[in-house]
PQR file with spaces between the fields and no chain letter, atoms N, CA, C, O and H, PARSE charges and radii, in Angstrom:
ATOM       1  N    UNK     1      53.233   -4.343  -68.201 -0.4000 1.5000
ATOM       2  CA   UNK     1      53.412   -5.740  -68.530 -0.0000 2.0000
ATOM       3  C    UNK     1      53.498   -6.552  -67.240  0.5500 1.7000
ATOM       4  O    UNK     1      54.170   -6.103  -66.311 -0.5500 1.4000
ATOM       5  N    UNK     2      53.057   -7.358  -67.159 -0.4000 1.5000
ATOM       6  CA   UNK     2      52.958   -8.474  -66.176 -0.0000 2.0000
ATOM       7  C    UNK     2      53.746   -9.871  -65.851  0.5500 1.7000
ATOM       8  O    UNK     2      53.333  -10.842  -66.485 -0.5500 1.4000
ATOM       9  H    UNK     2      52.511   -7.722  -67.914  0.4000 1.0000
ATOM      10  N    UNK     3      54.827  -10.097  -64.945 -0.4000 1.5000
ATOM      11  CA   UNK     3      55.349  -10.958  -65.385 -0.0000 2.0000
ATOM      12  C    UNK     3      55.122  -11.822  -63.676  0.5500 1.7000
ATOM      13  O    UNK     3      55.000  -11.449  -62.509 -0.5500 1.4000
ATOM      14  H    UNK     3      55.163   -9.309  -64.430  0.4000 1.0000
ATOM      15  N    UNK     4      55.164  -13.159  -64.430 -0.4000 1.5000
ATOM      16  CA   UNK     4      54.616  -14.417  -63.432 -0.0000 2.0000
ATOM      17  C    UNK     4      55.484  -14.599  -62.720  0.5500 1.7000
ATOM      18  O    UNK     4      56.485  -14.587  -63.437 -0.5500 1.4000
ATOM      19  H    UNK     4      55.264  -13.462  -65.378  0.4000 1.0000
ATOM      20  N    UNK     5      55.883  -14.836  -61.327 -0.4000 1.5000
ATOM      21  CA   UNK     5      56.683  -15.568  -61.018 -0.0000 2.0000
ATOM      22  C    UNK     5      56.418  -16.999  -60.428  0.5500 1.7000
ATOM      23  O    UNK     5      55.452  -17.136  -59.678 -0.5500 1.4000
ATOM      24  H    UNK     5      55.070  -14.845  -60.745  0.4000 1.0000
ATOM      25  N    UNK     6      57.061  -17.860  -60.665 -0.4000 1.5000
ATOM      26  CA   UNK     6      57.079  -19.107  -60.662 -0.0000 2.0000
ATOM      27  C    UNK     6      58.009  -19.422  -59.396  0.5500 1.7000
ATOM      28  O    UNK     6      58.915  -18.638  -59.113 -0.5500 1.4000
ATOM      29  H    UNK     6      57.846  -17.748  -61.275  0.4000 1.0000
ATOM      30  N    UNK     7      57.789  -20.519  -58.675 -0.4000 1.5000
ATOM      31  CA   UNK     7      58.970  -21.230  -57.580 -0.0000 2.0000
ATOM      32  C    UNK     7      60.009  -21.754  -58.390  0.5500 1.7000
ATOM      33  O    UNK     7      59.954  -22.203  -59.535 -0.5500 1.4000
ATOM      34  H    UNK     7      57.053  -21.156  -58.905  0.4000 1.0000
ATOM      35  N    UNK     8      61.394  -21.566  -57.262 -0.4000 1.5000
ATOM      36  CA   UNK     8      62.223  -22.170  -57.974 -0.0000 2.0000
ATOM      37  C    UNK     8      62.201  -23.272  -58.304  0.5500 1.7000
ATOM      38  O    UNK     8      61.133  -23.855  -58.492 -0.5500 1.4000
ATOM      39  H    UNK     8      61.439  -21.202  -56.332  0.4000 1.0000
ATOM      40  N    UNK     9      63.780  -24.048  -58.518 -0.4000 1.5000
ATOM      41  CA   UNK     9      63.748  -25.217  -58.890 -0.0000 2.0000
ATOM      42  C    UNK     9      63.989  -25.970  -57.735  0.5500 1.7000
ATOM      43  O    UNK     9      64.988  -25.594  -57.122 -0.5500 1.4000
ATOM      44  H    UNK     9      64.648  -23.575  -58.366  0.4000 1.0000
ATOM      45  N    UNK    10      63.119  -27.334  -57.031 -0.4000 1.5000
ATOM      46  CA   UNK    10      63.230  -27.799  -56.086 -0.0000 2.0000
ATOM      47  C    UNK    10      64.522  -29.193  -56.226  0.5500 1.7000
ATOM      48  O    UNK    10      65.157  -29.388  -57.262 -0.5500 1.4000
ATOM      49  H    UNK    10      62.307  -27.639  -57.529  0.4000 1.0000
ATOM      50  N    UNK    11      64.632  -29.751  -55.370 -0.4000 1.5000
ATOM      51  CA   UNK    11      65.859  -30.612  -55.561 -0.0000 2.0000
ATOM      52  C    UNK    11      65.093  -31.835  -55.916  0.5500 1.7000
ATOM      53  O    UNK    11      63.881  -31.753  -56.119 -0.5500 1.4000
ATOM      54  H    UNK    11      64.116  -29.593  -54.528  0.4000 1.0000
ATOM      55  N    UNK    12      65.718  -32.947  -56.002 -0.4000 1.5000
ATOM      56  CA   UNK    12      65.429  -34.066  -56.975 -0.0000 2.0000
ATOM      57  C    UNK    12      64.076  -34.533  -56.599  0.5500 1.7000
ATOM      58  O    UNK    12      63.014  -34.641  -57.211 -0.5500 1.4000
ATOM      59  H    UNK    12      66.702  -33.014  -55.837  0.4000 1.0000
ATOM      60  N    UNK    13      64.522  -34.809  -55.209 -0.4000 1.5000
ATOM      61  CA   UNK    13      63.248  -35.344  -54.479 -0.0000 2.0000
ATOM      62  C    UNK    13      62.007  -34.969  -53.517  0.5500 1.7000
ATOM      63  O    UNK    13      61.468  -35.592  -52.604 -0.5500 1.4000
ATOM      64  H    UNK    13      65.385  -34.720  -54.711  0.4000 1.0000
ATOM      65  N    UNK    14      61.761  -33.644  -54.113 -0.4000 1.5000
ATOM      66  CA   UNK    14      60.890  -32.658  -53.326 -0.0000 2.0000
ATOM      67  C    UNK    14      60.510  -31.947  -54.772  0.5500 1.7000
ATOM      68  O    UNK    14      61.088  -31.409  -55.717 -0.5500 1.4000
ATOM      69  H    UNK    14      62.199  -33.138  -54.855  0.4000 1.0000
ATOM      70  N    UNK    15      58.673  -32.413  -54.182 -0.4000 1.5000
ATOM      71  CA   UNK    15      57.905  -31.940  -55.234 -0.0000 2.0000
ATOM      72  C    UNK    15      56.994  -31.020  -55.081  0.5500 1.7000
ATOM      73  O    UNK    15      56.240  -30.471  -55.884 -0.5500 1.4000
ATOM      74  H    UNK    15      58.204  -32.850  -53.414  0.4000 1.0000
ATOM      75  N    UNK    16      57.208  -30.875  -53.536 -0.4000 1.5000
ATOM      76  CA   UNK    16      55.901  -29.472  -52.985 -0.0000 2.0000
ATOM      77  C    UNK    16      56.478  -28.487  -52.042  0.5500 1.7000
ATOM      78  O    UNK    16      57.576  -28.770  -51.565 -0.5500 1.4000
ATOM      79  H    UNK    16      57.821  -31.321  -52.884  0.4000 1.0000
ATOM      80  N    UNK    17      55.965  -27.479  -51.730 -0.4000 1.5000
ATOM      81  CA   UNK    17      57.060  -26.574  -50.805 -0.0000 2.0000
ATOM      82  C    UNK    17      55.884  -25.649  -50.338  0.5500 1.7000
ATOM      83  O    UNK    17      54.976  -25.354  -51.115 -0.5500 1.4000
ATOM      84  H    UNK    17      55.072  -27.249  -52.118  0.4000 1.0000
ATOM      85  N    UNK    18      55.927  -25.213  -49.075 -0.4000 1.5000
ATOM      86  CA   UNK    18      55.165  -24.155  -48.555 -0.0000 2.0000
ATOM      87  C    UNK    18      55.510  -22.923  -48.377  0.5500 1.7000
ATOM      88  O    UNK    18      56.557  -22.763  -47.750 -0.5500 1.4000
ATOM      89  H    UNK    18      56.664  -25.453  -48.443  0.4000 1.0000
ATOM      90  N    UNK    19      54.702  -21.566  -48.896 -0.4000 1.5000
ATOM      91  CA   UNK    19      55.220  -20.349  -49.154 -0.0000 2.0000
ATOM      92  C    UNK    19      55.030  -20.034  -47.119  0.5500 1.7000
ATOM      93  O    UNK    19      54.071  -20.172  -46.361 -0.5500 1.4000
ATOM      94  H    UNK    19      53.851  -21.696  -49.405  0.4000 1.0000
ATOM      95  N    UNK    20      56.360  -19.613  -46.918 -0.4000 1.5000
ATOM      96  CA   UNK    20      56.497  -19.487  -45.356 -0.0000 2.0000
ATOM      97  C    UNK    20      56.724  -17.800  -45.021  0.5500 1.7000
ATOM      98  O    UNK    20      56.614  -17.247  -43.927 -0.5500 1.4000
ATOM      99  H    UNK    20      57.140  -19.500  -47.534  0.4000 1.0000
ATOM     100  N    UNK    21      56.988  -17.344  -46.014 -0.4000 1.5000
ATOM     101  CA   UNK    21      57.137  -15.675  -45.583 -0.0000 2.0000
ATOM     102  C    UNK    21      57.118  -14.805  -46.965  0.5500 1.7000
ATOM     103  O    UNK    21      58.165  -14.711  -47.606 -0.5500 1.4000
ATOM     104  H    UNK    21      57.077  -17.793  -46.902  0.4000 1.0000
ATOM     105  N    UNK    22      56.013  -14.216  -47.388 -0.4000 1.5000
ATOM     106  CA   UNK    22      56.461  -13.199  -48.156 -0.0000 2.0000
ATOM     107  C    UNK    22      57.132  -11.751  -47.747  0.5500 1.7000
ATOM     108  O    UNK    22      56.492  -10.879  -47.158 -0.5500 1.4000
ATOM     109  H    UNK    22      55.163  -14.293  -46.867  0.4000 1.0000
ATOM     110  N    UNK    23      58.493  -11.618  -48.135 -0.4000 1.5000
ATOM     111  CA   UNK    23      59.078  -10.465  -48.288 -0.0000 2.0000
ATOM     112  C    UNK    23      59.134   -9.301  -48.231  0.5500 1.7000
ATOM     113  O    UNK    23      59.822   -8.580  -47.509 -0.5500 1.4000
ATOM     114  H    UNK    23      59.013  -12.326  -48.612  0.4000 1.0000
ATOM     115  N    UNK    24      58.036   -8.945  -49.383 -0.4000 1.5000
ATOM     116  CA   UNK    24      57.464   -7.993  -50.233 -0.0000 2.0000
ATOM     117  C    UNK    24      56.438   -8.252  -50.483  0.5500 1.7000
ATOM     118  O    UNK    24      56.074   -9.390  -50.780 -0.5500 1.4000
ATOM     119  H    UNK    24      57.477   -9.532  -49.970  0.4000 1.0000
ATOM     120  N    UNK    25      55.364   -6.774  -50.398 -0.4000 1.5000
ATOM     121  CA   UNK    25      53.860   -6.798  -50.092 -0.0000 2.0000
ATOM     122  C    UNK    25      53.172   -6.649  -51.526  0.5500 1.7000
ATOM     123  O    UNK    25      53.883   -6.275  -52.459 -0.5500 1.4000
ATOM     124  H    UNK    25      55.659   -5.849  -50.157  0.4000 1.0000
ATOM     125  N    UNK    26      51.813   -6.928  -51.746 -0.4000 1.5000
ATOM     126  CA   UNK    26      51.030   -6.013  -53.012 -0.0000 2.0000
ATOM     127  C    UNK    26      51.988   -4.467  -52.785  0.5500 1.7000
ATOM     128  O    UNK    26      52.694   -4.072  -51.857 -0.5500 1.4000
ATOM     129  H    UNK    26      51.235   -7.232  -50.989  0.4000 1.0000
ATOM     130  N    UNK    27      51.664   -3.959  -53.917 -0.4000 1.5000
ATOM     131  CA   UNK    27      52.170   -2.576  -53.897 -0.0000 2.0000
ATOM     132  C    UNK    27      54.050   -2.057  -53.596  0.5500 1.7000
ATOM     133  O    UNK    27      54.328   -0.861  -53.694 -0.5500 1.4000
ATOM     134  H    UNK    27      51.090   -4.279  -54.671  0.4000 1.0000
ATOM     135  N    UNK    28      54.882   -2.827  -53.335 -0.4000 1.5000
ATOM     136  CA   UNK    28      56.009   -2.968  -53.062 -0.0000 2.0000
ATOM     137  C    UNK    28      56.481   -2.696  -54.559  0.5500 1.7000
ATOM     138  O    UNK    28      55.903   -3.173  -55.535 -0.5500 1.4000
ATOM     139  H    UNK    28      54.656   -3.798  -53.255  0.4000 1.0000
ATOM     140  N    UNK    29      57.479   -1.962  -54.615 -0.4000 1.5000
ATOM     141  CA   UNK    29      58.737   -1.914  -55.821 -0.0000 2.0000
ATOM     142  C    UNK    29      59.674   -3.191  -55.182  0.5500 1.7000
ATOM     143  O    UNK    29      59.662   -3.619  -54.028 -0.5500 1.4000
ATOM     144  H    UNK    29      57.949   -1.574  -53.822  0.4000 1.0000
ATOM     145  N    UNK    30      60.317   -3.549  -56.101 -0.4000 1.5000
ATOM     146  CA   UNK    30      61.820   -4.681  -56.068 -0.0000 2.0000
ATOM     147  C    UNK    30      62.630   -4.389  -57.097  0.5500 1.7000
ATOM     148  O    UNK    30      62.284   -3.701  -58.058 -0.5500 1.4000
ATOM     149  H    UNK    30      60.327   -3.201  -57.038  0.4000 1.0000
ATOM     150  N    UNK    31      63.850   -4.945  -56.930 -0.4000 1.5000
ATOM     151  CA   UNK    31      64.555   -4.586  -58.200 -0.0000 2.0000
ATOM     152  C    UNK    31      64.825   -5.813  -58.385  0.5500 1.7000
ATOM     153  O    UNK    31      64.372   -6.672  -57.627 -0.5500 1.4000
ATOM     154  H    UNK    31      64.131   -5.504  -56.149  0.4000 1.0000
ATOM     155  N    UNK    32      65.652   -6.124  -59.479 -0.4000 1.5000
ATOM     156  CA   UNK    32      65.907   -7.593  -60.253 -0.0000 2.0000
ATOM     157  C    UNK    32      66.665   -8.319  -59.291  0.5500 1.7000
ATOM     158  O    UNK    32      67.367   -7.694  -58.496 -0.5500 1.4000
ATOM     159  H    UNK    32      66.020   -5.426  -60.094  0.4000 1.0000
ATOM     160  N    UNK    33      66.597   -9.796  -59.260 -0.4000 1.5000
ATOM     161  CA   UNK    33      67.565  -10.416  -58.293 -0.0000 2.0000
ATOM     162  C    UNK    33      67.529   -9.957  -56.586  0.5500 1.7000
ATOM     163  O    UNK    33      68.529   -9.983  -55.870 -0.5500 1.4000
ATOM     164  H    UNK    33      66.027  -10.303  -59.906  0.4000 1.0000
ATOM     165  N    UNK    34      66.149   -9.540  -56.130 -0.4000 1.5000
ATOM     166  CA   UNK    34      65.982   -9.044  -54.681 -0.0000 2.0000
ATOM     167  C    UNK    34      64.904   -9.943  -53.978  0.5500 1.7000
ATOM     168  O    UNK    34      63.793  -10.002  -54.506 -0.5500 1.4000
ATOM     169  H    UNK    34      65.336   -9.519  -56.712  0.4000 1.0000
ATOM     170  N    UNK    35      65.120  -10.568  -52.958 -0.4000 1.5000
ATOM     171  CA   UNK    35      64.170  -11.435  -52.584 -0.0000 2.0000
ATOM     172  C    UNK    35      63.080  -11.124  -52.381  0.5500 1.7000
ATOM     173  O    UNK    35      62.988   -9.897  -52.325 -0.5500 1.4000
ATOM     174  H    UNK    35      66.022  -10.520  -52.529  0.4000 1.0000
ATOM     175  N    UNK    36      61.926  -11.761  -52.197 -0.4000 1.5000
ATOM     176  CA   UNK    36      60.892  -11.612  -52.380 -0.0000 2.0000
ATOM     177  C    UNK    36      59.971  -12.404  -51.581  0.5500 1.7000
ATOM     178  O    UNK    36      59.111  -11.859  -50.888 -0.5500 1.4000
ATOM     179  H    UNK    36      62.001  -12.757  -52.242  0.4000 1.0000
ATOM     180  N    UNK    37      60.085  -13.430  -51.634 -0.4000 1.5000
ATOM     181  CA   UNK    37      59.346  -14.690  -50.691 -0.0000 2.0000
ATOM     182  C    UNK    37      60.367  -15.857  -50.444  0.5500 1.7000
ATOM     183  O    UNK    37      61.488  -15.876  -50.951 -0.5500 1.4000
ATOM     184  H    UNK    37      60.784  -13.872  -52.196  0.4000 1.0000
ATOM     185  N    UNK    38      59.950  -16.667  -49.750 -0.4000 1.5000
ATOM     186  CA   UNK    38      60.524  -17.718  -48.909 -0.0000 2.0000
ATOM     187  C    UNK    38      59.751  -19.066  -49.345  0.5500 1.7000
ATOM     188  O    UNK    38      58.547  -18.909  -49.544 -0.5500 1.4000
ATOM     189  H    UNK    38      59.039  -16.652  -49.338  0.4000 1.0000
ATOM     190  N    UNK    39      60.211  -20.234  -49.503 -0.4000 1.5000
ATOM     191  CA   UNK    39      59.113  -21.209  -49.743 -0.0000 2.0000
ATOM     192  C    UNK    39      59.966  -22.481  -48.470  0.5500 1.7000
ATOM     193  O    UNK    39      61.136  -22.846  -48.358 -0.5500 1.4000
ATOM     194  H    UNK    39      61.190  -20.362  -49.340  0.4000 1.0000
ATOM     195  N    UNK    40      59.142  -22.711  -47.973 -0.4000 1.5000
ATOM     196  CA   UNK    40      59.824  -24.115  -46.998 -0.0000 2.0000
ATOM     197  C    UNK    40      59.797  -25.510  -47.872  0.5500 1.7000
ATOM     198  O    UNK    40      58.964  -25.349  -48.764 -0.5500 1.4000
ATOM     199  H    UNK    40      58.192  -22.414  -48.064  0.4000 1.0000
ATOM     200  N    UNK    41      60.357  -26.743  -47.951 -0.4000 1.5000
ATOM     201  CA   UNK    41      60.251  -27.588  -47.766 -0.0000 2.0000
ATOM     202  C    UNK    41      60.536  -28.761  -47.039  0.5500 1.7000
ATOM     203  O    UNK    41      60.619  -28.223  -45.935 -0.5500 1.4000
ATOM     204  H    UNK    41      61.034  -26.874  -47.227  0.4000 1.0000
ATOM     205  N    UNK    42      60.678  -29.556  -46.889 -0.4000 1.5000
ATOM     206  CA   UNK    42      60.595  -30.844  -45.957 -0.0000 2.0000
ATOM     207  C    UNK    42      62.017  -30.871  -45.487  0.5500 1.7000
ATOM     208  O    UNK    42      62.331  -31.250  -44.358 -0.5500 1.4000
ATOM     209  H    UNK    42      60.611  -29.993  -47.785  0.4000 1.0000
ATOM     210  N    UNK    43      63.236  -30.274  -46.788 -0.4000 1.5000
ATOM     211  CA   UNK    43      64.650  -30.314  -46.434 -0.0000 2.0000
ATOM     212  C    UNK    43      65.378  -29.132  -46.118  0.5500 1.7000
ATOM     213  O    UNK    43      66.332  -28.858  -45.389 -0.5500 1.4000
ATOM     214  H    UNK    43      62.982  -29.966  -47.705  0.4000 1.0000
ATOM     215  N    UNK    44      64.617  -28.509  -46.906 -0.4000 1.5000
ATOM     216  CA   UNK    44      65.295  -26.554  -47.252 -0.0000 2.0000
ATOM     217  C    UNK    44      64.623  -25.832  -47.421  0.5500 1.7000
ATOM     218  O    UNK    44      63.526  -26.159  -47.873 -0.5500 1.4000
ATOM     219  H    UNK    44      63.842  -28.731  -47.498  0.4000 1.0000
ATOM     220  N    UNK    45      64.895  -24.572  -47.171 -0.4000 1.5000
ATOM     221  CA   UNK    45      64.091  -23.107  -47.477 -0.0000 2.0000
ATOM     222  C    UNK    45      64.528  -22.562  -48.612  0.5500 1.7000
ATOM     223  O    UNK    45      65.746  -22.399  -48.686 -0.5500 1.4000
ATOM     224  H    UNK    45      65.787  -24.307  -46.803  0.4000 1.0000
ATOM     225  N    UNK    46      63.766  -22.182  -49.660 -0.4000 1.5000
ATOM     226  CA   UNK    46      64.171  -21.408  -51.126 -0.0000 2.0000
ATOM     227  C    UNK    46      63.778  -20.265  -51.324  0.5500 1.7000
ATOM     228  O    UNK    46      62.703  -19.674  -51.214 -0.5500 1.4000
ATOM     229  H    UNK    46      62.777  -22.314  -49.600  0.4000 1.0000
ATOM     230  N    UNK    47      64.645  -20.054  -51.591 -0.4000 1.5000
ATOM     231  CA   UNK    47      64.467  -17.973  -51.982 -0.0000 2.0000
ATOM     232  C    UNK    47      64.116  -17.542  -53.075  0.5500 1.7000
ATOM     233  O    UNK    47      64.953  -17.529  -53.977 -0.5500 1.4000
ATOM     234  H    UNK    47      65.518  -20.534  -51.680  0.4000 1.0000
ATOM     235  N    UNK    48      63.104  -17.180  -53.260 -0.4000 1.5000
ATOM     236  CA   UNK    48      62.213  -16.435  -54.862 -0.0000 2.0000
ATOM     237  C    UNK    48      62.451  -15.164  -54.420  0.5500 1.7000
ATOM     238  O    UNK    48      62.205  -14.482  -53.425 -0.5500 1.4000
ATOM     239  H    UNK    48      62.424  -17.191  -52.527  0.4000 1.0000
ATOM     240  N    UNK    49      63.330  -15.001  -56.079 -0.4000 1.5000
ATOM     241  CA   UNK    49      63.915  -13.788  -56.346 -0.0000 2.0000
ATOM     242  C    UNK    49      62.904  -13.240  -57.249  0.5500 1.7000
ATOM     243  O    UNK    49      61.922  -13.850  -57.671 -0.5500 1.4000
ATOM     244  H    UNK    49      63.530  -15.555  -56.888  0.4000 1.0000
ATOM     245  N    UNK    50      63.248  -11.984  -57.517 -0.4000 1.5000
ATOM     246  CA   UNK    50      62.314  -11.036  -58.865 -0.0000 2.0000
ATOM     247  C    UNK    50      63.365  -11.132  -59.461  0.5500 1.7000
ATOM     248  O    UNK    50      64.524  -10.902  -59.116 -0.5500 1.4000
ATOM     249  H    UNK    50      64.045  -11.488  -57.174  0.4000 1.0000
ATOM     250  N    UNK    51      62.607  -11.738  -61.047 -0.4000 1.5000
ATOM     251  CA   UNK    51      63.544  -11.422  -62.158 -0.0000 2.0000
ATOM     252  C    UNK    51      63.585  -10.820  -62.674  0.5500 1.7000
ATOM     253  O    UNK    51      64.390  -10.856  -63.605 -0.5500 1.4000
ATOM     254  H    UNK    51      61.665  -11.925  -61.328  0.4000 1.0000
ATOM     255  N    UNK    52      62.486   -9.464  -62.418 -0.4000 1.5000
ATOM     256  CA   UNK    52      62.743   -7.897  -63.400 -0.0000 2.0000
ATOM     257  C    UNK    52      62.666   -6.885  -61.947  0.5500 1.7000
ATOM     258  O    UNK    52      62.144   -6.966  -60.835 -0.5500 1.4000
ATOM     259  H    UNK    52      61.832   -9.435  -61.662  0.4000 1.0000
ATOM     260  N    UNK    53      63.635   -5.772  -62.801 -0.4000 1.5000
ATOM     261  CA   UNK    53      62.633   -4.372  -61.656 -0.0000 2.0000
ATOM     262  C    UNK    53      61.028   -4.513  -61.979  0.5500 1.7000
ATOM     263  O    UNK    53      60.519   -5.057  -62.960 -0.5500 1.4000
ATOM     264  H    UNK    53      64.059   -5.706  -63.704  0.4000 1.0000
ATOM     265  N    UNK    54      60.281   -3.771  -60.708 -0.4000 1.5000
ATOM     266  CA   UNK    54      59.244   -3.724  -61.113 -0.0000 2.0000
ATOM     267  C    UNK    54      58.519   -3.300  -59.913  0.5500 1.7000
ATOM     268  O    UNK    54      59.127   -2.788  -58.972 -0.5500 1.4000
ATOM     269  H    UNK    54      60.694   -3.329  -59.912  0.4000 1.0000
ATOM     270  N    UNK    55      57.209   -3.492  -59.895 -0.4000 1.5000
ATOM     271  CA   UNK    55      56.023   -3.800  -58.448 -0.0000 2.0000
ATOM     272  C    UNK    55      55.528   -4.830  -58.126  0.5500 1.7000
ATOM     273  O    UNK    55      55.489   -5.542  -59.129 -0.5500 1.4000
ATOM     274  H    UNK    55      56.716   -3.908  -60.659  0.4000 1.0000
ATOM     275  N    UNK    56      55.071   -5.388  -57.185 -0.4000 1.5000
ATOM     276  CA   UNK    56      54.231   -6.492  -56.832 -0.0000 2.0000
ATOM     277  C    UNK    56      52.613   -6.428  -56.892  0.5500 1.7000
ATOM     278  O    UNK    56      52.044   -6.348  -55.804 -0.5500 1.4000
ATOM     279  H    UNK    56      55.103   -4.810  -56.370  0.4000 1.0000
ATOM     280  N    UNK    57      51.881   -6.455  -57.978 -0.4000 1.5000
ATOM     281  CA   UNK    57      50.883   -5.936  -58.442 -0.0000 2.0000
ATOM     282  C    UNK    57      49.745   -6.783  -57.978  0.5500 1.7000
ATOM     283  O    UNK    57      48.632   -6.261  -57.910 -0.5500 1.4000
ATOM     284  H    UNK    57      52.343   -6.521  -58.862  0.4000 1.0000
ATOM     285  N    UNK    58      49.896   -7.940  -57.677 -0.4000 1.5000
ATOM     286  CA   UNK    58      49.052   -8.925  -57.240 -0.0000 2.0000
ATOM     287  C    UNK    58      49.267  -10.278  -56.522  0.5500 1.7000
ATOM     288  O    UNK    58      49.108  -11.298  -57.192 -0.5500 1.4000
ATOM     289  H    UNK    58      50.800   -8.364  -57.733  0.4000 1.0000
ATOM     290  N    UNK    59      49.542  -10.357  -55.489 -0.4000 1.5000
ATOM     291  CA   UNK    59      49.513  -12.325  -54.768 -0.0000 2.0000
ATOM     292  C    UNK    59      49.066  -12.953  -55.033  0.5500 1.7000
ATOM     293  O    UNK    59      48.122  -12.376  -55.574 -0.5500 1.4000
ATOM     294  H    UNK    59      49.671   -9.528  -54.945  0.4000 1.0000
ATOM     295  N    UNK    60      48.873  -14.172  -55.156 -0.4000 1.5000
ATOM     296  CA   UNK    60      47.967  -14.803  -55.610 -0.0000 2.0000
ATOM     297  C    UNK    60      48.029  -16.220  -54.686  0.5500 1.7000
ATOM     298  O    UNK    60      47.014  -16.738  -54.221 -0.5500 1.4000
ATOM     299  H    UNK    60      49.639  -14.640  -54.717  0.4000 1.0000
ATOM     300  N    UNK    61      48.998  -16.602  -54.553 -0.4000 1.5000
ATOM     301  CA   UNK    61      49.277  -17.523  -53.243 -0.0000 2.0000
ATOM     302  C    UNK    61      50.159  -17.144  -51.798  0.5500 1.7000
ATOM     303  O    UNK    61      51.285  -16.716  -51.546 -0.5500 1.4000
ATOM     304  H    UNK    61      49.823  -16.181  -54.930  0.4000 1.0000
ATOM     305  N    UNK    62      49.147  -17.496  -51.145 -0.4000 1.5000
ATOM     306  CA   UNK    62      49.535  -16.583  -49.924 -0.0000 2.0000
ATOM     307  C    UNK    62      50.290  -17.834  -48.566  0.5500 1.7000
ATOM     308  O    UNK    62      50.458  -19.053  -48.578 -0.5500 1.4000
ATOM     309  H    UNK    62      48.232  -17.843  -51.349  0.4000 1.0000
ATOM     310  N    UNK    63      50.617  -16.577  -47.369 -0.4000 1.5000
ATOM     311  CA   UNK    63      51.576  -17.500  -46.758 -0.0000 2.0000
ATOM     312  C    UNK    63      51.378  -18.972  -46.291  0.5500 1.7000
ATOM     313  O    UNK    63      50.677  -18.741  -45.306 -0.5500 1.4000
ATOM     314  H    UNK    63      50.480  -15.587  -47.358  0.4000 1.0000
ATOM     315  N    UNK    64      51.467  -19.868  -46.309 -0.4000 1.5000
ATOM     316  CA   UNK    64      50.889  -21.517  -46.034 -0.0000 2.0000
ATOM     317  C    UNK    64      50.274  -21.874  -47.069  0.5500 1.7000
ATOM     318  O    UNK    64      49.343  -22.653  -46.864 -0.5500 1.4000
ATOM     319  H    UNK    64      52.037  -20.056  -47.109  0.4000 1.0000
ATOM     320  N    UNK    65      50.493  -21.539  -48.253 -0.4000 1.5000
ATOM     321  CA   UNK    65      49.781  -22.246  -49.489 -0.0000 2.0000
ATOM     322  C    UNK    65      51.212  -22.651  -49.744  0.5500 1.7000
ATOM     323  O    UNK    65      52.377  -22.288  -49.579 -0.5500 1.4000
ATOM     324  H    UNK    65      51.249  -20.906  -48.420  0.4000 1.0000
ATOM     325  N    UNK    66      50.098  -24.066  -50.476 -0.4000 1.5000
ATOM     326  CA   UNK    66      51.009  -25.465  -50.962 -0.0000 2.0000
ATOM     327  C    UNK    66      51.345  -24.814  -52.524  0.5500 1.7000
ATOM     328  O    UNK    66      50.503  -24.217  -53.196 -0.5500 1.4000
ATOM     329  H    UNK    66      49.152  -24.360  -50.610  0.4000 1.0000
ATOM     330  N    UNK    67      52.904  -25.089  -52.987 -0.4000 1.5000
ATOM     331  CA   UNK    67      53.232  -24.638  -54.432 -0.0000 2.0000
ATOM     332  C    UNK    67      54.228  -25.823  -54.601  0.5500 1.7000
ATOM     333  O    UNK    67      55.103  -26.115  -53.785 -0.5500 1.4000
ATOM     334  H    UNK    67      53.588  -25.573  -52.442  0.4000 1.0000
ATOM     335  N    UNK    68      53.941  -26.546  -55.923 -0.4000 1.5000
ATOM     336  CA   UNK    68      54.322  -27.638  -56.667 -0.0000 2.0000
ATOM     337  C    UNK    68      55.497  -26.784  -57.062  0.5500 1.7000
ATOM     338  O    UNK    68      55.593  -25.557  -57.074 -0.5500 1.4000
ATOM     339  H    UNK    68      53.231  -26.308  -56.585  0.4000 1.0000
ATOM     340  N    UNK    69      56.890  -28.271  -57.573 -0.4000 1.5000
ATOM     341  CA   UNK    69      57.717  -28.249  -58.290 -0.0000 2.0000
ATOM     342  C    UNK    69      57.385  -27.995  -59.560  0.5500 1.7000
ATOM     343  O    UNK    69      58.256  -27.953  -60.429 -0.5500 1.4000
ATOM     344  H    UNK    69      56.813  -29.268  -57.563  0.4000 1.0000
């Protein structure tokens, strides 16, 4: 089963954020609640967690890609 992960939730006034470090590679195990990637924005850095155990089966946006609120 495949599950999406999405960016967190950004603060009121920040609507875009740049993925600045992934974590964890294709092919990587994680367990639930273990970081994973980094996203920058203009004020703060946000931490995308995995919300299941699992693998990292596919990237799809990579480091310096732009990801919306």
């Amino acid at each position: 089963m495949t599950t999406e992960i999405k960016s967190p939730t950004y603060p009121e006034s920040v609507s875009d954020g740049t993925i600045s470090n992934w974590v964890k590679k294709e092919g990587e195990s994680v367990k639930q609640d273990e970081l994973i990637a980094e996203i920058e924005t203009d004020k703060i850095v946000l931490e995308v967690l995995s919300p299941i155990d699992g693998e990292i089966s596919k990237i799809i946006k990579n480091e310096g890609d732009i990801v919306l609120s």
